[in-house]
C-alpha positions in Angstrom: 47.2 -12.1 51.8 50.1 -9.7 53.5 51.8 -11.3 56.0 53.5 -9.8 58.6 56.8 -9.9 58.9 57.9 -9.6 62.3 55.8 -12.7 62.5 57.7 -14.4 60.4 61.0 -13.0 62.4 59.2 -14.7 66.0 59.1 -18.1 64.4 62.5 -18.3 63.2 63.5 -16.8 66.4 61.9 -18.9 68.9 62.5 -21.8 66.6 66.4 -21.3 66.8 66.8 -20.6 70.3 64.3 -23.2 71.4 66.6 -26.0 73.5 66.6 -29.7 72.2 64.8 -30.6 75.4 62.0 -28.8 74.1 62.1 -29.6 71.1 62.3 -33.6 71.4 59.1 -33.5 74.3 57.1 -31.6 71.9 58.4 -34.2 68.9 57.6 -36.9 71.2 54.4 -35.6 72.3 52.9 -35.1 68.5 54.9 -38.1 67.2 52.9 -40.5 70.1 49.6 -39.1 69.3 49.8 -39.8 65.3 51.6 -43.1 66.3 49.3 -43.7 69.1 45.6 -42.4 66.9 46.9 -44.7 63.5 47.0 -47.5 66.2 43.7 -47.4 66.9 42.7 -47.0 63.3 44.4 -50.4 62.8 43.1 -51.8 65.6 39.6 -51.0 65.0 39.1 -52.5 61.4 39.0 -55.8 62.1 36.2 -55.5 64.6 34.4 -53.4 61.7 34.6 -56.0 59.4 32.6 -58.3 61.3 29.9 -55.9 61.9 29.5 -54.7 58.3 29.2 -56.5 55.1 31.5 -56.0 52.9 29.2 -54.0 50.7 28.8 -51.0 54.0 32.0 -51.8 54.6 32.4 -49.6 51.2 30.3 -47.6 51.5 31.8 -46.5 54.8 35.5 -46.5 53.0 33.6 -43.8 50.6 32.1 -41.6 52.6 35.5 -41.5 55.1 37.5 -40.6 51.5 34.9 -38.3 49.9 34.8 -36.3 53.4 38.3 -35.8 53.3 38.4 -34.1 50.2 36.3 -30.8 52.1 38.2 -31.3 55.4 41.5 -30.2 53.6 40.0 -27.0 52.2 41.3 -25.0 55.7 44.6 -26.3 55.3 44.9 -25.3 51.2 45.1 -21.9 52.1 48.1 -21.9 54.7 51.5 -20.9 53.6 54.8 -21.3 54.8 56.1 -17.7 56.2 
């Protein structure tokens, strides 16, 4: 794939001249939502574990890790400009 190169000459320029302000509210914004959907994730498994047996409890565990072998097809092909 050809890339274009006065792409790749916006994203080092709007990254340098971005301020820190910027910068640390868009940090904060994806850090909270990571922080904020593992939280959940946590939070949730316990209430799982009484509904399921521990034997759909597994199964469940399998089909979340065999679906996320697919969903990270997309993201194979990106590249760093």
């Amino acid at each position: 794939m050809i890339q274009n190169p006065s792409n790749r000459l916006w994203v080092k320029f709007s990254v340098f001249f971005m301020n820190r302000s910027q910068f640390s509210h868009q940090f904060l914004a994806l850090f909270s939502g990571t922080v904020l959907a593992q939280v959940f994730n946590l939070a949730s498994y316990p209430l799982l574990t009484r509904l399921y047996s521990p034997a759909d409890f597994g199964l469940f565990g399998t089909f979340i890790a065999a679906s996320a072998i697919p969903g990270l097809s997309p993201v194979a092909d990106l590249n760093w400009p």
